[in-house]
C-alpha positions in Angstrom: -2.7 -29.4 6.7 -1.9 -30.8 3.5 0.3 -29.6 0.5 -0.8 -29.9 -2.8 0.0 -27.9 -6.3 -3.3 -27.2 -7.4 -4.2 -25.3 -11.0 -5.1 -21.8 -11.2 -8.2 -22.5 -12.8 -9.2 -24.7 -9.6 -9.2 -21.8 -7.7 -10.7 -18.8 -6.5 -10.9 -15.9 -3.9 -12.5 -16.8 -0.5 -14.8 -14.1 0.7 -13.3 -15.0 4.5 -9.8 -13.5 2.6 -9.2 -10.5 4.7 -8.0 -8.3 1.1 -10.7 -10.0 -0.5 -12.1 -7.0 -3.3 -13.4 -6.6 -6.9 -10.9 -5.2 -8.2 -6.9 -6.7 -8.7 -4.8 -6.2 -6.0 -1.2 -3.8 -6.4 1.7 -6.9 -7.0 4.3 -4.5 -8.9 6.2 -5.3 -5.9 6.0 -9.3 -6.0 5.6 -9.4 -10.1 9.3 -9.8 -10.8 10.2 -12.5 -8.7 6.7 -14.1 -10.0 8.3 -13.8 -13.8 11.7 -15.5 -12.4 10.8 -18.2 -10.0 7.0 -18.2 -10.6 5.6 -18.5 -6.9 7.6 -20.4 -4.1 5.6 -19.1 -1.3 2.1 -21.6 -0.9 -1.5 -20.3 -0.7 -3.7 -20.6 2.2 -6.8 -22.7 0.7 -9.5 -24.8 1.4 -12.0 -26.5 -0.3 -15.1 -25.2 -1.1 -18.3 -27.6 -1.8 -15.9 -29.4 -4.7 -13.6 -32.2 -4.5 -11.6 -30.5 -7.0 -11.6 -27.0 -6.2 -10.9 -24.8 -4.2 -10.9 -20.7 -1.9 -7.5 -19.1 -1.2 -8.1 -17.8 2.4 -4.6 -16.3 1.8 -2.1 -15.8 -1.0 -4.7 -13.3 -3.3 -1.8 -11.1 -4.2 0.2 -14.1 -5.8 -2.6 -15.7 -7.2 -3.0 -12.6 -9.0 0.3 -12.6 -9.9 0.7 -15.8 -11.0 -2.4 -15.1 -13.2 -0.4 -12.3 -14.9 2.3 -14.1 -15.9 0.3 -16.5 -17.7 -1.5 -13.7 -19.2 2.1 -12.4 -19.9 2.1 -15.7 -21.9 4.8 -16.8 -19.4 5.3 -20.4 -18.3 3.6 -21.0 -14.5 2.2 -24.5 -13.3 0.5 -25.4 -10.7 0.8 -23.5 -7.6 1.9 -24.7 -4.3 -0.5 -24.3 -1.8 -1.3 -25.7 2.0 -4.8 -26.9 2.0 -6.4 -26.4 5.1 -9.3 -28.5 7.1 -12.9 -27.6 6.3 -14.6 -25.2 9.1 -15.7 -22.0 9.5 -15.4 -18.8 8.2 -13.4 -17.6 11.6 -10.7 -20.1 11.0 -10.2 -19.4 7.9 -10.3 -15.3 8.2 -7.7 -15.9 11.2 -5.2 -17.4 9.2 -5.7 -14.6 6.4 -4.7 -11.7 9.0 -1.9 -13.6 10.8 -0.5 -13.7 6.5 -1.1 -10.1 6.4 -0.1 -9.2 9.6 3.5 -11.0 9.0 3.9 -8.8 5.3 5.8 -6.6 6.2 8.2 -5.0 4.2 11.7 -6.3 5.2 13.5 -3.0 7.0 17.1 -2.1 5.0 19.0 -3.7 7.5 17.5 -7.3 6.3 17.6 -6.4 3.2 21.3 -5.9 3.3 21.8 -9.1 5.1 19.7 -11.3 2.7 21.3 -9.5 -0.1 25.0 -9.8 1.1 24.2 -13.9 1.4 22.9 -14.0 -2.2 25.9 -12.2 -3.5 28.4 -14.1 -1.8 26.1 -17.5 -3.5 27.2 -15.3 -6.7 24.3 -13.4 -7.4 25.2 -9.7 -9.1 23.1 -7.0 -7.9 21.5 -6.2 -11.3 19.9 -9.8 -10.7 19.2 -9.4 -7.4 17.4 -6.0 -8.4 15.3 -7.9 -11.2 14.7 -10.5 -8.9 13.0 -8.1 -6.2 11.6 -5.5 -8.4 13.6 -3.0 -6.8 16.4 -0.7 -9.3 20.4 -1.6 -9.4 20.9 1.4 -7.1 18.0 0.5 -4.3 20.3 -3.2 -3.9 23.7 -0.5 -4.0 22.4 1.5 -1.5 21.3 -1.4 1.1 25.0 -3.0 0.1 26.8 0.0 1.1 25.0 -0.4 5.0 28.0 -3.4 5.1 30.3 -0.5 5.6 28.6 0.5 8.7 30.1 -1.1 12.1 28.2 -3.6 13.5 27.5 -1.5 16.5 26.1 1.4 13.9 23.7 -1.5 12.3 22.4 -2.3 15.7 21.6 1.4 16.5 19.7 1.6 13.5 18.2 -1.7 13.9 16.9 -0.7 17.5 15.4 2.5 15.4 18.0 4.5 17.7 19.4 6.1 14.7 17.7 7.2 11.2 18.3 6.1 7.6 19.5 9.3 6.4 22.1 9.0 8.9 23.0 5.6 8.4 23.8 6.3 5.2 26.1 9.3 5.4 28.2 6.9 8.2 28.3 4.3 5.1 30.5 7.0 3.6 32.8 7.9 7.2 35.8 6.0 7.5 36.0 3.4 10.7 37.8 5.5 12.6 35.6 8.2 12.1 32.2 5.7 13.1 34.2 4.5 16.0 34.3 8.0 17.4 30.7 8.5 16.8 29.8 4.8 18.8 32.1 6.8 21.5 30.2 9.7 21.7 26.8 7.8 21.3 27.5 5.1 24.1 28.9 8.6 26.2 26.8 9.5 29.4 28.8 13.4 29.2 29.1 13.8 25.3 26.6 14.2 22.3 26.4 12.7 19.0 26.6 15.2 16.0 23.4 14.6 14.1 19.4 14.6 15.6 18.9 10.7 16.7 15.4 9.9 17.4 
């Protein structure tokens, strides 16, 4: 596989593209970060019948982002993308699904990690919320699971617990979450609050 930045206008939508549809896709969610950092994340291509151009197998979301920025009148280059070998159509669908298999949306837990590291690199959590798309209170709400003990985050993590009660322990003092770890981890005792 080679990498290559390759114009926009050298590329187009692979019919083996597993989202591949007339119409644009949704990328409200991925348009922000487009607008601040253009697109970091390379497109699945390969060439098709041209030296010079080339089908995106997978990255049709921020193709089409990258397209509205420009449109936006916004300043986007070339875009990064992994070009892979000519073959067939079952190849190149493969690699579109294990993309859109591995897009999920990041669970709060991650979320609170990646956005603890970015503040501690200085980032405020107005940027961080432009950055994602997401509003100032979404990033407050993930930063306030740091108040949690770590044995609380793993519950949740382990979908043990729920978010709605996650977040009233983000507002119980330590004491108070270390008692509920006691009755959790208990054999004899029950934890106040359904856990599913």
């Amino acid at each position: 596989m080679e990498l290559a930045h390759i114009d926009m206008d050298k590329l187009s939508i692979s019919t083996a593209n597993m989202r591949h549809a007339k119409r644009a896709p949704d990328i409200s969610d991925i348009l922000p970060s487009a607008r601040k950092r253009g697109i970091l994340v390379p497109l699945l291509v390969r060439p098709n019948g041209s030296p010079t151009s080339f089908e995106i197998v997978a990255g049709r979301r921020r193709f089409f982002a990258a397209k509205a920025v420009r449109e936006e009148g916004g300043s986007i280059g070339p875009l990064p993308c992994a070009i892979l070998q000519e073959g067939d159509d079952a190849d190149a669908l493969e690699a579109s699904l294990i993309e859109n298999l591995h897009r999920l949306d990041p669970d709060e837990m991650s979320q609170y990690e990646t956005f603890a590291k970015l503040i501690r690199d200085g980032k405020t959590p107005e940027g961080i919320a432009a950055t994602f798309g997401l509003s100032e209170r979404q990033v407050n709400q993930r930063m306030a699971l740091g108040n949690l003990l770590p044995k609380i985050r793993d519950i949740y993590r382990r979908k043990k617990s729920t978010a709605i009660l996650c977040a009233i322990w983000t507002m119980a003092t330590k004491s108070q979450q270390k008692d509920w770890v006691a009755l959790y981890e208990s054999e004899t005792e029950s934890v106040p609050m359904a856990i599913n």
